[in-house]
C-alpha positions in Angstrom: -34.2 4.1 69.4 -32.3 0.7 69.3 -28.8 0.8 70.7 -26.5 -1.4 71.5 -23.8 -0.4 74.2 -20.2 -2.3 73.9 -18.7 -2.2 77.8 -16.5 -3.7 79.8 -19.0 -6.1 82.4 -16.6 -5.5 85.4 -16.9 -4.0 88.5 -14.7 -0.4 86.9 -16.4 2.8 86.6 -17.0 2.8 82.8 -19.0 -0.6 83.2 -21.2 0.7 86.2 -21.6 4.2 84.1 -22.6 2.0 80.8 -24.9 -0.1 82.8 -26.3 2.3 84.2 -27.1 4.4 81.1 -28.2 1.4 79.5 -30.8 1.0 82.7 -32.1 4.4 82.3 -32.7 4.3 78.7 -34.3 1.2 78.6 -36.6 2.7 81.6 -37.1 5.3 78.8 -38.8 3.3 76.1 -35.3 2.9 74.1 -34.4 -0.8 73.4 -31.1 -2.1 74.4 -28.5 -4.5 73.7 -25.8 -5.1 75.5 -22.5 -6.9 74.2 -19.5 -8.0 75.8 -17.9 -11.2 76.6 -19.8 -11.5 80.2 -23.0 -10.3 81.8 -22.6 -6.8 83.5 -22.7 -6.6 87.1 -25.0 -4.1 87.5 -27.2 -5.5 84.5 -30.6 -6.8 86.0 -32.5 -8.3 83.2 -36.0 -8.2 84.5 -37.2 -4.7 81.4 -38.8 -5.9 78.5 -36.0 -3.3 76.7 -32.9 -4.6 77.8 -31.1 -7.7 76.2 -27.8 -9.2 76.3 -25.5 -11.0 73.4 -22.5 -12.6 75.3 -19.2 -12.5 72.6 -18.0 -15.6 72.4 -14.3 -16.3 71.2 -13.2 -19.4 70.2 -9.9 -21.3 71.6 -7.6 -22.3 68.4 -4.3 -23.3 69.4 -2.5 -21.1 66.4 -3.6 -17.6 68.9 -1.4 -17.2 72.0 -3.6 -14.3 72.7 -7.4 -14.7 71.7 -8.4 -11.9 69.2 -11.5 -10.7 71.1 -11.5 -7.5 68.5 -12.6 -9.8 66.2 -15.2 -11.8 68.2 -16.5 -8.1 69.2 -17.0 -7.0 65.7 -18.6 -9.6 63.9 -21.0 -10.4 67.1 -21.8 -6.8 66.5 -22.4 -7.1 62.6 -24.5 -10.1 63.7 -26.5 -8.3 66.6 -27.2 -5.0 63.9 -28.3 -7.1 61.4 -30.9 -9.3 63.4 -32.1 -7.0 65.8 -32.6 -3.6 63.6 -30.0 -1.6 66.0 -29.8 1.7 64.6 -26.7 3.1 66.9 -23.6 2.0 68.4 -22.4 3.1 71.6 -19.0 1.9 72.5 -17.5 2.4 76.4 -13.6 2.7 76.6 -11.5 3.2 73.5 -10.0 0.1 73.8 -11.3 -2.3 72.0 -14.2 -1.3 71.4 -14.0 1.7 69.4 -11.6 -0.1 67.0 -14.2 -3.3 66.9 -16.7 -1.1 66.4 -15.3 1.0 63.4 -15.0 -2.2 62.1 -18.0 -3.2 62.0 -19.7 -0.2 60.6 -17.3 -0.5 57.8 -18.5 -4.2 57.2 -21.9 -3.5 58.2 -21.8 -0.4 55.5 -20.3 -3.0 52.4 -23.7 -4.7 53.2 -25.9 -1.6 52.6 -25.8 -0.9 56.4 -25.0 2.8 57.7 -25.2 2.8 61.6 -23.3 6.0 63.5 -21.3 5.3 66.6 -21.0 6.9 70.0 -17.4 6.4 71.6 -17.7 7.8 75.9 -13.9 7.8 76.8 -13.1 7.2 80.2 -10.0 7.6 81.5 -7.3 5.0 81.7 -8.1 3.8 78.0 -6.2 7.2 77.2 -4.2 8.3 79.6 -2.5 4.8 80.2 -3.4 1.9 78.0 -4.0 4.2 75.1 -1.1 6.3 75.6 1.2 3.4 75.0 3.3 3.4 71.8 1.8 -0.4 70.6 -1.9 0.7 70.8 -1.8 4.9 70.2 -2.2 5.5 66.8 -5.3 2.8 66.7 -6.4 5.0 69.5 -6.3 8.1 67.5 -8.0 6.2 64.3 -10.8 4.6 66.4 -11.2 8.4 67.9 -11.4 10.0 64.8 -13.3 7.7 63.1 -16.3 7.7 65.1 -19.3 9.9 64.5 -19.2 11.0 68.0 -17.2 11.5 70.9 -17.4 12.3 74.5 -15.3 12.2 77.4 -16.8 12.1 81.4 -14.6 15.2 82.4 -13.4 18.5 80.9 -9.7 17.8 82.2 -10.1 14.0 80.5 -10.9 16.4 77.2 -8.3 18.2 77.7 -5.9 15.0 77.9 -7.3 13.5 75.0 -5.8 16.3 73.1 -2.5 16.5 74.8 -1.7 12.7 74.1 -3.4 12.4 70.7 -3.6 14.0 67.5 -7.7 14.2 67.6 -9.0 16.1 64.7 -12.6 16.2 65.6 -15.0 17.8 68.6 -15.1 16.0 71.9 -18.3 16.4 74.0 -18.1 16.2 78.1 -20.6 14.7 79.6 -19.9 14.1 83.0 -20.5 10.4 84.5 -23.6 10.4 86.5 -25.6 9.1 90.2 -29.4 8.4 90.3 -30.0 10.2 93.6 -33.9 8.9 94.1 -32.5 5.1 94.1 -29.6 6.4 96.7 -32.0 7.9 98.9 -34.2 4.4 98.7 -31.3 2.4 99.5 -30.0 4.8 102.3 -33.1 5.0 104.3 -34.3 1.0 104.0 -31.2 -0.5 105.6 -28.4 1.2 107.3 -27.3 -0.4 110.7 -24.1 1.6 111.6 -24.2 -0.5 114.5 -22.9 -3.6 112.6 -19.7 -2.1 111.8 -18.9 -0.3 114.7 -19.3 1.8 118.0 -21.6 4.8 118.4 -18.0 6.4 119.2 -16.5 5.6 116.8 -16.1 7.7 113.3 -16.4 5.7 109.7 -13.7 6.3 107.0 -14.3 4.2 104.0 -12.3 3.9 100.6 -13.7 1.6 97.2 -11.8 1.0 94.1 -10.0 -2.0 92.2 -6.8 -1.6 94.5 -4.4 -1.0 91.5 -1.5 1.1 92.3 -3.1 4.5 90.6 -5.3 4.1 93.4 -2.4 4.9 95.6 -3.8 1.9 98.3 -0.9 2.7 101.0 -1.9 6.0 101.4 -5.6 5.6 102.2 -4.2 3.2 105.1 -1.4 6.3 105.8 -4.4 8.2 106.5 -6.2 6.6 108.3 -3.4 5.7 110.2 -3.4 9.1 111.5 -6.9 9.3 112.1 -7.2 6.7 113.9 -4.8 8.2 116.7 -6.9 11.1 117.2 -10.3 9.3 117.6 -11.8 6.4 117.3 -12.1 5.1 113.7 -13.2 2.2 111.7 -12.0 2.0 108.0 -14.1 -0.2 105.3 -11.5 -1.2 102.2 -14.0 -2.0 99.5 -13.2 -3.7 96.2 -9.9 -6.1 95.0 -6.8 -6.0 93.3 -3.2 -6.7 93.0 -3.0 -3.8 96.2 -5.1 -5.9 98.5 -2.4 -7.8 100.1 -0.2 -5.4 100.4 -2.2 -3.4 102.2 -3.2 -6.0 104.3 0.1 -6.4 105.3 0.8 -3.0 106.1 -2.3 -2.3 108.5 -0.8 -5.8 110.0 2.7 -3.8 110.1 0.7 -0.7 111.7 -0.7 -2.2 114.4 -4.3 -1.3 113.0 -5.6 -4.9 111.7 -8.8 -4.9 114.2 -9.8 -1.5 112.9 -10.0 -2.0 109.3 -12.5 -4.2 106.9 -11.5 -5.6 104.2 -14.6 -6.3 102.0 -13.8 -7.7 98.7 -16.0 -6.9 95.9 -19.6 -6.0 96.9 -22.9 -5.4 95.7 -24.0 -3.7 98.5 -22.0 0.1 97.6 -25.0 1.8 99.2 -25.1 0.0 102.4 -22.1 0.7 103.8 -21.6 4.3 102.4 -25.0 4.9 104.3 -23.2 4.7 107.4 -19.7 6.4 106.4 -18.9 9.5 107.8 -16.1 10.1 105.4 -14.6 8.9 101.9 -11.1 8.9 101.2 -9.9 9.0 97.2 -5.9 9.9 97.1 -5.7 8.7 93.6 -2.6 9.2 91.3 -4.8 10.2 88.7 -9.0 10.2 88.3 -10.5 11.0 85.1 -13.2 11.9 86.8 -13.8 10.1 90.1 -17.3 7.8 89.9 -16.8 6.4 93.3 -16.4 9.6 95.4 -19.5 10.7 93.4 -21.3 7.6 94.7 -20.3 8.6 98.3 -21.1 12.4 97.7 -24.4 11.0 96.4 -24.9 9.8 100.2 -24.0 12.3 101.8 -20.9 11.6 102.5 -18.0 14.3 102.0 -14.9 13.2 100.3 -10.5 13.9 101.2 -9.0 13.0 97.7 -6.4 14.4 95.8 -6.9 17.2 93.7 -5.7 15.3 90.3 -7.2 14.9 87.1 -11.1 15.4 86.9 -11.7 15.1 90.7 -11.4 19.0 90.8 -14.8 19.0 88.9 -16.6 16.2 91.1 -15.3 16.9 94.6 -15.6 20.9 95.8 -12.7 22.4 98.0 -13.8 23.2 101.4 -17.5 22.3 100.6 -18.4 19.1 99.7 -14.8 18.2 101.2 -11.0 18.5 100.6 -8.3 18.1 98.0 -4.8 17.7 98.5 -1.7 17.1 96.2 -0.9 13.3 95.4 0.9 12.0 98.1 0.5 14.6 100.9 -0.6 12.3 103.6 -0.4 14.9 105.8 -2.6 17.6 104.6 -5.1 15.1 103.6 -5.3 13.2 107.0 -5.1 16.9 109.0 -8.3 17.9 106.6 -10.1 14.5 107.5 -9.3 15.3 111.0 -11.0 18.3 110.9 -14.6 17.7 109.3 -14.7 14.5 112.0 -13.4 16.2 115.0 -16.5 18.2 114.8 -20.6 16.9 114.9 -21.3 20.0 113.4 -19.2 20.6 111.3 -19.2 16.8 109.9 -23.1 17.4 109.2 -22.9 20.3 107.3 -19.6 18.4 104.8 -22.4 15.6 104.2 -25.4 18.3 103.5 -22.9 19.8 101.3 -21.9 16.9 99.6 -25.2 15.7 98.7 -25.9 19.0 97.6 -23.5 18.8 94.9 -24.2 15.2 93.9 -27.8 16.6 92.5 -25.8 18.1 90.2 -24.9 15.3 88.8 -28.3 13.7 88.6 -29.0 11.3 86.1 -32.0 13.0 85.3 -30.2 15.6 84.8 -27.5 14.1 82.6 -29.5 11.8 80.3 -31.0 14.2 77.9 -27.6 15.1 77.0 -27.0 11.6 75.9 -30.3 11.3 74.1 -29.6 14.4 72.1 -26.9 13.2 70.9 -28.3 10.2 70.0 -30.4 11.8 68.0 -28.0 14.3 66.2 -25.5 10.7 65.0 -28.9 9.0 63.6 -29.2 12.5 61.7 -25.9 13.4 60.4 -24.4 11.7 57.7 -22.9 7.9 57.8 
């Protein structure tokens, strides 16, 4: 099959899952094209079945905003007609669900009749596309494509709540190649670099916005940290960054925590964390405790949107309500306390990780593939 997939190139979970998917298909024998404004992060070039069109939108003085909607669509009109691509797959409502309904409907006035694939993702409906200016263009875009899915039951669930969604939604959960996390674990991990032999690991990633709920990973910490010796790795940046640089300064804790910035090296240092902590306000699914489950690492996060169906109570690791410091840094407290009981959390974890295989998950993606390039246009 040739497919193009329309993503945002950041370093957010519905890029890495788009990438990703894009890798694995490509691996597959399926062609790819990938078009946004910027390169992916995760996109490495070097498969004969990959290929990326960068969307290019013009400055004209008349726009205060530039319409990238626009760019997005024609470039795709463009791509469909010169490259053969037979199916769309669009990442995060907005825009790209809109710019892609647009283009099929140009593409189909030139004799054209592609289907297309819309994978919602979280914040695109339960924040941005919730919001009174781009909601019913939401709705249209979900209605109008040929099919949808959604990386979580309770993100399904949502989707219904906020919108008036007259067709089926398919849940396919985000997914973890495990046999590349098990290479990257075992080639380099020196715990050593980070910290003592005493002292225990606690590590949070995200893009620091506030739904991320920054202040209380440091909170929690915070109370780890007097119990035993800790070391806490702050991976990723966002408006939250300073703030909660400032507040480990206002702690007292400044010498025990990392602040790392972006990185490319994910795998690295969750190889030598001995716990993940996720208190988000909300998670439509939670792809980055799903990256530390996948190395063995158990997980404290709150027990909010899809995170229920990623992160197993009193198995793979804890869930608390938002914003109950307390019972989340008491649970973290208890699965490091414990050598024993710490080992059989990250067991655990990885346990349920392979459930989320990509092997396991990408058949599900190909089938339904297949079933938009059969149904009717």
């Amino acid at each position: 099959m040739k497919i193009a997939i329309v993503c945002y190139p950041t370093f957010g979970g519905s890029g890495v899952v788009a990438t990703e998917l894009g890798l694995e298909l490509a691996r597959r024998g399926h062609e790819i094209h990938f078009i946004t404004y910027s390169q992916p992060v995760r996109l490495a070039l070097l498969n004969p079945n990959i290929f990326y069109h960068e969307v290019h939108v013009p400055e004209y003085p008349l726009f205060l905003y530039q319409p990238y909607e626009l760019a997005l669509s024609s470039k795709l009109v463009d791509m469909v007609k010169l490259h053969g691509i037979e199916l769309l797959h669009v990442h995060y409502a907005i825009p790209h669900a809109y710019a892609g309904y647009m283009a099929k409907k140009m593409l189909k006035e030139q004799g054209i009749k592609i289907p297309m694939v819309t994978t919602l993702h979280g914040t695109d409906i339960t924040l941005v596309g919730n919001h009174p200016t781009y909601k019913p263009a939401v709705s249209f875009s979900i209605n109008h494509s040929d099919i949808v899915t959604s990386v979580s039951q309770n993100l399904k669930d949502e989707t219904y709540r906020l919108f008036d969604i007259n067709r089926d939604i398919t849940v396919i959960p985000n997914f973890i190649e495990i046999d590349k996390k098990k290479t990257d674990i075992t080639s380099e991990c020196h715990r050593s670099m980070m910290a003592t032999e005493t002292q225990k690991i606690v590590t949070h990633i995200s893009n620091f916005r506030e739904v991320k709920r920054i202040p209380d990973v440091i909170k929690i910490f915070n109370r780890i940290q007097k119990v035993m010796p800790a070391k806490l790795m702050m991976v990723g940046d966002g408006p939250e960054k300073a703030p909660a640089e400032r507040l480990c300064r206002d702690l007292g804790i400044t010498d025990k925590v990392i602040f790392f910035g972006n990185s490319s090296e994910i795998d690295k240092i969750l190889c030598f964390t001995d716990l993940f902590l996720l208190p988000s306000q909300t998670e439509s699914f939670g792809l980055a405790a799903l990256e530390a489950m996948a190395c063995g690492v158990p997980v404290i996060s709150s027990n909010t949107g899809g995170l229920p169906e990623v992160n197993r109570e009193g198995f793979s690791g804890y869930l608390g309500n938002v914003g109950d410091v307390d019972y989340m840094a008491q649970k973290a407290i208890s699965i490091l306390s414990d050598d024993n009981v710490l080992y059989q959390f990250k067991s655990n974890a990885l346990k349920v990780a392979q459930e989320f295989d990509i092997h396991q998950v990408m058949p599900m993606y190909e089938n339904l593939y297949r079933k938009a390039l059969k149904q009717p246009v």
